[in-house]
C-alpha positions in Angstrom: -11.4 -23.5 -43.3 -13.0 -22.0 -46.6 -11.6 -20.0 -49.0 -13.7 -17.4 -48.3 -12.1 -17.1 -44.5 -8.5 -17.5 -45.6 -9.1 -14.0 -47.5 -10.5 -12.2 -44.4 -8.0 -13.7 -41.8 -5.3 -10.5 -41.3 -1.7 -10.5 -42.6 -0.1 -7.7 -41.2 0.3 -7.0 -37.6 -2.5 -6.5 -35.4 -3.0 -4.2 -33.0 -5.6 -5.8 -30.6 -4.7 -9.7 -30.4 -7.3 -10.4 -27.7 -10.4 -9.8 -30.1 -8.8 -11.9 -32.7 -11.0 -15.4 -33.3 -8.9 -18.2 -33.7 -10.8 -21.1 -35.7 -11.6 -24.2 -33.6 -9.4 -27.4 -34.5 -11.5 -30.4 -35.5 -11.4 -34.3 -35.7 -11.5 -33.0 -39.7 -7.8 -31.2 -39.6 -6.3 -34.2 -38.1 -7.5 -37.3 -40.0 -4.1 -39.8 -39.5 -3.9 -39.2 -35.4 -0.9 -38.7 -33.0 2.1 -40.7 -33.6 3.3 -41.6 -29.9 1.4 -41.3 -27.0 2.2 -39.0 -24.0 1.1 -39.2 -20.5 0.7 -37.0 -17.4 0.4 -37.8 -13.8 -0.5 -36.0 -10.8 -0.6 -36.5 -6.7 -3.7 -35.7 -4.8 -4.1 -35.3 -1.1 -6.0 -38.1 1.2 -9.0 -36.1 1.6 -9.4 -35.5 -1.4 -9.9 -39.6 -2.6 -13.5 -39.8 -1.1 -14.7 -37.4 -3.6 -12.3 -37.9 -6.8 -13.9 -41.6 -6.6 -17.5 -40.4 -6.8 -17.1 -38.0 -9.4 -14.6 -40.4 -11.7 -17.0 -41.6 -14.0 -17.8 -38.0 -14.7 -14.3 -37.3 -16.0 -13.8 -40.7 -17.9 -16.9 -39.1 -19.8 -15.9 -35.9 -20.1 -12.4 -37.2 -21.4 -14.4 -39.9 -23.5 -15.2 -37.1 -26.2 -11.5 -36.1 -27.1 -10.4 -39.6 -26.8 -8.3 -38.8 -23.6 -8.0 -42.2 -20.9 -7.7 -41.8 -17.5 -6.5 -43.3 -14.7 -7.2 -43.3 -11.2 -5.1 -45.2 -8.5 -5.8 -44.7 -4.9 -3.4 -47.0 -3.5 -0.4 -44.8 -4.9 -3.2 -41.5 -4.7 -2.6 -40.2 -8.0 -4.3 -39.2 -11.4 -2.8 -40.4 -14.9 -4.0 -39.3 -18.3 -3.1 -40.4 -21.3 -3.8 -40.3 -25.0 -5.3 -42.9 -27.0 -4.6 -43.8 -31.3 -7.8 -42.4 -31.6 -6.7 -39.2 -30.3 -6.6 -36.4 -32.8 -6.2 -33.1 -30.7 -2.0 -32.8 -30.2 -3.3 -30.1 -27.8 -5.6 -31.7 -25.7 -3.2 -33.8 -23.2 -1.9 -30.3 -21.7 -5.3 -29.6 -21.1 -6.8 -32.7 -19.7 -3.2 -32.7 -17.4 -4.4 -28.9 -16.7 -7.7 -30.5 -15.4 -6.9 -33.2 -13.0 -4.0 -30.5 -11.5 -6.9 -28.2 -10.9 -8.8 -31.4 -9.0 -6.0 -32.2 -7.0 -5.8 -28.8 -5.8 -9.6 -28.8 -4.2 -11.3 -26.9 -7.4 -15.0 -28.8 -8.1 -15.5 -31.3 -11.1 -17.7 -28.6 -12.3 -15.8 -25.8 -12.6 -12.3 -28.1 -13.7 -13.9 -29.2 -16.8 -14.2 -26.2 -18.3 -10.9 -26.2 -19.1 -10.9 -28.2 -22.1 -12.7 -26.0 -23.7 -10.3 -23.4 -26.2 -11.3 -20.3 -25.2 -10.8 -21.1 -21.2 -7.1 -21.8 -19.2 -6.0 -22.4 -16.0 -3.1 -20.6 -13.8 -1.5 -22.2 -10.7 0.1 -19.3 -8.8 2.3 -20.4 -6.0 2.2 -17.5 -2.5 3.9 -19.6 -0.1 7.5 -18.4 -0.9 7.1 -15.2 -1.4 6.9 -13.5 2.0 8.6 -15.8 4.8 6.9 -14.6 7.6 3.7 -17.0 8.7 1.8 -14.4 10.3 1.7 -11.9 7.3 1.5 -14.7 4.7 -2.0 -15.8 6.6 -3.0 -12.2 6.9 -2.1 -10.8 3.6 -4.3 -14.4 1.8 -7.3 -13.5 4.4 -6.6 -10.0 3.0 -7.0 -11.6 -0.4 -10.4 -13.6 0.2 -11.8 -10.3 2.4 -14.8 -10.6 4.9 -17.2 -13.1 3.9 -14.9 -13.8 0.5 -16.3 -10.3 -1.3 -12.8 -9.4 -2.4 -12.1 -12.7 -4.1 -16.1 -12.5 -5.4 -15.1 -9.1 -7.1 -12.1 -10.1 -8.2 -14.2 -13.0 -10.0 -16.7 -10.8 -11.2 -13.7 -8.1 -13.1 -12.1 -10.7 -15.0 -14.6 -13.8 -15.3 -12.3 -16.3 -13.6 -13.1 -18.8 -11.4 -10.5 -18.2 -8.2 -9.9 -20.7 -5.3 -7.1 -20.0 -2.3 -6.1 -23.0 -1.0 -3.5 -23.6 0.9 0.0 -22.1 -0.4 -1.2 -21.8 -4.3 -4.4 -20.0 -5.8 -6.1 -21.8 -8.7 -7.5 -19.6 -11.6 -9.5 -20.6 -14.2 -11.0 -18.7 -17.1 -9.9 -16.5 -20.1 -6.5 -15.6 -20.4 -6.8 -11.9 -20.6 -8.5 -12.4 -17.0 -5.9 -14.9 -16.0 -3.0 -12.1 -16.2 -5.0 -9.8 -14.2 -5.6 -12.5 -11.5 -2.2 -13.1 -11.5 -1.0 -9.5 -11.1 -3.5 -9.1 -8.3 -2.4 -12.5 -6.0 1.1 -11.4 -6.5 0.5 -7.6 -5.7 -1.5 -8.8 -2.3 1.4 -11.2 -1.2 3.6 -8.0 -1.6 1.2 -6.1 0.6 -0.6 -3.8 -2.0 -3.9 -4.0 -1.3 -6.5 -5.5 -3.7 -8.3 -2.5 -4.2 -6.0 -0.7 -5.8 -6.2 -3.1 -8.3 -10.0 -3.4 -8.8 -10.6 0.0 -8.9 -8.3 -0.1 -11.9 -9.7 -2.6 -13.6 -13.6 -0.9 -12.5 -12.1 2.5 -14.2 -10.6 0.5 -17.5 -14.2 -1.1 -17.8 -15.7 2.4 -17.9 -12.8 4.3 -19.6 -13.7 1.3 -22.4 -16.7 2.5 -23.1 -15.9 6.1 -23.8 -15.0 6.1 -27.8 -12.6 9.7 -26.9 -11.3 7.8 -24.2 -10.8 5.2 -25.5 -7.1 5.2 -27.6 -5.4 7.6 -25.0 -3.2 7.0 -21.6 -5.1 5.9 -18.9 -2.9 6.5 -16.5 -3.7 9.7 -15.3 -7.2 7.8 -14.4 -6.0 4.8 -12.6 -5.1 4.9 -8.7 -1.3 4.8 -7.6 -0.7 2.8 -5.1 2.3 5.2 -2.1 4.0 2.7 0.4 3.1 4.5 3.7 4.9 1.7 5.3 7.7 2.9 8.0 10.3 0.8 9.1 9.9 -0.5 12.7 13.6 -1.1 13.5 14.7 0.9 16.5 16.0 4.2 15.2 19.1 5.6 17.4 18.7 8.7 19.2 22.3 10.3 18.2 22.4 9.7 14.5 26.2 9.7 13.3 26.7 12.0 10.2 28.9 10.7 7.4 31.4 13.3 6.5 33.2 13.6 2.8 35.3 11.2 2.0 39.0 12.7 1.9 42.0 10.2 1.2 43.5 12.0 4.3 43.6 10.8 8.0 41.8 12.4 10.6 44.0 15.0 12.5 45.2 13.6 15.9 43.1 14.4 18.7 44.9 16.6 21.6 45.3 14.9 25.0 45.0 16.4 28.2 48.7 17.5 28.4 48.6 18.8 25.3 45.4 21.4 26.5 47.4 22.1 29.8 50.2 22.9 28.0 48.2 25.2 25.4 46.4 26.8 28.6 50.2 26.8 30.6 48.3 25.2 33.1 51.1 22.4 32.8 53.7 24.9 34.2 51.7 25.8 37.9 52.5 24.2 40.8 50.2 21.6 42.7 48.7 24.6 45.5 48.3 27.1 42.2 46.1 24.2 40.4 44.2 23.2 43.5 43.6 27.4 43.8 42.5 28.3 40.4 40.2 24.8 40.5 38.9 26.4 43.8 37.9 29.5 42.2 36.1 28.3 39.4 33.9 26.3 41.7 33.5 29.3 44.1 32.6 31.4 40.1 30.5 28.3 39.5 28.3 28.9 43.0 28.6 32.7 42.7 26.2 32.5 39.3 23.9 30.0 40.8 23.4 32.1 43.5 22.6 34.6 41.5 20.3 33.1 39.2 18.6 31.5 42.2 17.8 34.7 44.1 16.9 36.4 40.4 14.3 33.5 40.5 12.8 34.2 44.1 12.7 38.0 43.5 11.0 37.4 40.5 7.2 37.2 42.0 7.5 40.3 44.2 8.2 42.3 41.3 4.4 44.0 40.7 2.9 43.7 37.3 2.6 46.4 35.0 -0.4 48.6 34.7 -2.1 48.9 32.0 -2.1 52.4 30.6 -5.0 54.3 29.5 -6.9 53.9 26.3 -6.6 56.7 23.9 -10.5 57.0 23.1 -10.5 57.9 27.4 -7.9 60.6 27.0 -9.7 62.3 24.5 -13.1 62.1 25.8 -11.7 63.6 29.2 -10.1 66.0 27.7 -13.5 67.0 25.4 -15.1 67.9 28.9 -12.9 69.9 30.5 -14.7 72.7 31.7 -14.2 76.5 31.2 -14.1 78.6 34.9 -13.9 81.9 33.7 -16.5 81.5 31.8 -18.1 80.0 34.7 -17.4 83.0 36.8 -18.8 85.3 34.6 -22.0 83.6 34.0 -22.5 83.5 38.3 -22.1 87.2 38.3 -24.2 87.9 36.1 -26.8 86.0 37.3 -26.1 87.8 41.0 -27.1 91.4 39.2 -30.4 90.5 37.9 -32.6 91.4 40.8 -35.4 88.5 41.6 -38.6 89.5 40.1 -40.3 87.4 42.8 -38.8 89.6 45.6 -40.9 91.6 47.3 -39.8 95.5 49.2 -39.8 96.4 52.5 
């Protein structure tokens, strides 16, 4: 690094760490090597040795340029790397170990190298422990992928990351920014919040980015908020018990049957006056469904009411009632006039 670059780098604290450019580490910075040499080692699954053997040579290569040896052994089916005295990076073992992790775990050649680049890392997230229940883990990863994977391609597309589900863990690969998004996401889906809350946040961030008012303020009046709708499917009873105050005192004792006849003096009538005033209640008791039965036959002989005249009729009728002396007067005079018509005898 130049003196001209140490006296732009920042010294305070800054507010945006993301857009910060950190200066690549070269062969240069390191001249005298590592000291000791460190190795990792990873498992791979059977069906996955038919195509780590073909693409091997590849990753000796690609290991080749940061001095990084690796191993391959199919009888124990697992992946060493390790550095060499020529190595120079300290760094680069965590990230070669990164890349045969992300091999073993059914992500391309192709896509796995990329890792060992500095701007690029990888995140393992593990979804198989965090809901217990087979049937919604499956549906809530399908939910995940989506129909014909457009969900996960979205997801890609938001925060540049390469994403495969497979089996209980989903591999990410990409920028770190977009690695905690992915991760937020997986883990949000497993807790059945859908993914599209979550990319409809990230589509509104991307836009609200753009705006230069917009773009210092809370968001969160823009973003969607996710409401559990979910109801609980356990078997409600139909008489709920209330909970009454607490008070350090016991409940009074209830009153037992002897204790009501005695209240009532029932308890002091013979055998023949108890079985008589029991009869008469019953006979009261059949007296008043009698009653109401009877009340209930009667009831569609009474006639309906009639409507009563609008009104608008009254008045009208009343407008032509008709005046009969008048009437009277009007034929007599009519009688007097003789009939100019009439002819004499």
């Amino acid at each position: 690094m130049t003196q001209s670059e140490d006296e732009n780098q920042p010294t305070g604290p800054i507010e945006n760490a993301w857009a910060m450019k950190i200066p690549g580490f070269k062969a240069e910075d390191n001249p005298h090597g590592l000291l000791e040499e460190s190795s990792f080692a990873t498992l791979f699954p059977q069906y996955r040795e038919q195509y780590l053997k073909q693409v091997w040579p590849l990753v000796q290569k690609a290991l080749k340029d940061y001095d990084i040896r690796a191993e391959l052994d199919l009888i124990e089916g697992s992946m060493t790397v390790r550095t060499t005295r020529k190595t120079w990076d300290p760094y680069i073992i965590i990230k070669a170990r990164d890349m045969i992790k992300l091999m073993s775990r059914s992500v391309p050649f192709e896509q796995a190298k990329r890792v060992l680049e500095d701007d690029v890392g990888c995140d393992i997230i593990k979804i198989g422990k965090i809901t217990r229940n087979k049937e919604k883990f499956v549906k809530r990863r399908q939910r995940l992928i989506g129909p014909n994977g457009c969900t996960l391609k979205s997801i890609e597309l938001l925060t540049s990351c390469y994403i495969l589900v497979q089996g209980n863990t989903v591999s990410a690969l990409g920028p770190y920014k977009g690695l905690q998004q992915v991760r937020k996401i997986v883990e949000d889906t497993m807790k059945n919040i859908h993914p599209i809350y979550n990319i409809k946040g990230l589509m509104i961030k991307r836009e609200l980015m753009k705006d230069s008012k917009l773009k210092n303020e809370n968001w969160d009046r823009f973003l969607p908020k996710f409401v559990n709708k979910n109801v609980s499917k356990r078997k409600q009873p139909k008489k709920k018990k209330e909970k009454k105050p607490y008070t350090p005192f016991p409940p009074p004792q209830q009153e037992s049957k002897i204790d009501k006849q005695l209240e009532s003096g029932e308890y002091f009538l013979k055998q023949e006056q108890r079985r008589a005033k029991k009869n008469k209640e019953k006979e009261d008791k059949h007296v008043e469904a009698a009653k109401r039965r009877e009340a209930r036959r009667n009831q569609a002989f009474v006639p309906p009411e009639e409507p009563q005249p609008s009104s608008s009729k009254q008045t009208g009728s009343s407008n032509n009632k008709v005046d009969i002396t008048a009437l009277k007067q009007k034929i007599l005079s009519a009688k007097k006039k003789p009939n100019k018509n009439s002819f004499k005898l």
